[in-house]
C-alpha positions as CSV (number, residue, x, y, z in Angstrom):
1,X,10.2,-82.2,6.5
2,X,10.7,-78.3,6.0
3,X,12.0,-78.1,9.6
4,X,14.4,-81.4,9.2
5,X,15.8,-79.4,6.5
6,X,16.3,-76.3,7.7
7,X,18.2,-78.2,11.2
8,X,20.5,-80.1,8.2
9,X,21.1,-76.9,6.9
10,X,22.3,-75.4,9.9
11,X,23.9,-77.9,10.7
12,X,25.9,-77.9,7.8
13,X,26.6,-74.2,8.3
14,X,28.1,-74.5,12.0
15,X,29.9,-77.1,10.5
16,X,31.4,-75.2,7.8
17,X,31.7,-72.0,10.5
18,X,33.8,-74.4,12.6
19,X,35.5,-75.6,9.8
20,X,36.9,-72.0,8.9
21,X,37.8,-71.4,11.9
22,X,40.0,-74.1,12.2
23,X,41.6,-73.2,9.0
24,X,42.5,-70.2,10.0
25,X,43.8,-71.3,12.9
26,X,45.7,-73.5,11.5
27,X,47.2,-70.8,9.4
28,X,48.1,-68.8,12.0
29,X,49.7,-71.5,13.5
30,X,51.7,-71.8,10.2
31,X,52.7,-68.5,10.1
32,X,53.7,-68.0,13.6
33,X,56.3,-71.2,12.9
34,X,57.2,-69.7,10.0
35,X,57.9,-66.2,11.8
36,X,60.0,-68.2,14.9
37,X,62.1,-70.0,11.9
38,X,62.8,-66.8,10.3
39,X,64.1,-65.4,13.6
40,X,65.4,-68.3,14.2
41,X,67.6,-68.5,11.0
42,X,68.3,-64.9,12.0
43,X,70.3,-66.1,15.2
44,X,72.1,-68.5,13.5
45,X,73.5,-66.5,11.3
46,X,75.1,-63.9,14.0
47,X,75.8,-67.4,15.5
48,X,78.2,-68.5,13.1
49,X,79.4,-64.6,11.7
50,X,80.6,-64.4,15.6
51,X,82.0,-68.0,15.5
52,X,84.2,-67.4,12.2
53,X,85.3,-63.3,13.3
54,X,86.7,-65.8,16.8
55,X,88.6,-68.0,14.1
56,X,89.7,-65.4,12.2
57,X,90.9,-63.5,15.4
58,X,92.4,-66.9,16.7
59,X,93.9,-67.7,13.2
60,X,95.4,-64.1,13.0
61,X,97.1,-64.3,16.7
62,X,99.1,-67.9,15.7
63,X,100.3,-66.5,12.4
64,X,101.8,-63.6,14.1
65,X,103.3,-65.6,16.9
66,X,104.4,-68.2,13.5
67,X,106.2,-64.6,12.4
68,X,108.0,-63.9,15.5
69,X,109.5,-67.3,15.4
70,X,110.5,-67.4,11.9
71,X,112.0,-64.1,12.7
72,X,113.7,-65.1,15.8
73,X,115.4,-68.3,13.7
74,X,116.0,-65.7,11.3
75,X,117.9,-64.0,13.5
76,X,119.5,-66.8,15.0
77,X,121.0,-68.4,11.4
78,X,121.9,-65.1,10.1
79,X,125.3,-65.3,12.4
80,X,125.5,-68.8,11.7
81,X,125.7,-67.8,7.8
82,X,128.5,-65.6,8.5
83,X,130.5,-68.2,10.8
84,X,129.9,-65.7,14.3
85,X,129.0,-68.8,16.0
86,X,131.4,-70.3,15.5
87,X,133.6,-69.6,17.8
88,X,131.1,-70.3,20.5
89,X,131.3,-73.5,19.7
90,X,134.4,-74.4,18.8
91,X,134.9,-73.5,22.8
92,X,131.9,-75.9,23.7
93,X,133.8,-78.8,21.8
94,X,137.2,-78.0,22.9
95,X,135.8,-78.4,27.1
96,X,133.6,-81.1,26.4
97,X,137.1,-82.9,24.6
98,X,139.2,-81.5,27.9
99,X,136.5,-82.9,29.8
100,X,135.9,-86.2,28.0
101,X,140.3,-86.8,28.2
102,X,140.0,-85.9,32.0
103,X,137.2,-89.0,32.7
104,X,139.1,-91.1,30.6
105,X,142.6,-90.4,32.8
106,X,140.6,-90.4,35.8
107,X,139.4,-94.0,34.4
108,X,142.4,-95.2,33.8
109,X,144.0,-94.7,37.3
């Protein structure tokens, strides 16, 4: 009886050995996904900082090209304001009305 208690009582002591040992592996285990998360909210991070400097860098480059056209039309109705043009296109009209009369005579022949 003495010795059928003393095997139980190892037993229960291997048992509870093994049991810690589990435990603490399955802390480990918790930290160690805990440490790959951190590094892996780490690379996210630079992930998306990189990703938005590219949109800013992208935005930046079509506003300035937004600029240089607003300029150029700028430049463009400035003359257009002040009647230069004009006479550019009174001459288009006038040919395309010499033009237009000369198809019509050739037309009519």
């Amino acid at each position: 009886m003495l010795q059928e208690e003393f095997r139980n009582l190892c037993d229960e002591i291997e048992i509870a050995t093994a049991l810690d040992k589990v435990d603490q592996f399955a802390e480990e285990q918790t930290l160690d996904v805990l440490s790959s998360d951190k590094t892996s909210i780490e690379d996210i991070k630079e992930r998306i900082s990189k990703e938005k400097k590219d949109e800013i860098e992208l935005l930046k480059g079509l506003l300035e090209k937004t600029q240089e056209r607003n300029n150029a039309m700028k430049a463009r109705i400035e003359p257009l304001k002040q009647g230069e043009d004009f006479n550019d296109t009174r001459d288009v009209l006038t040919k395309l009305k010499e033009w237009n009369s000369a198809c019509q005579s050739c037309n009519d022949h």
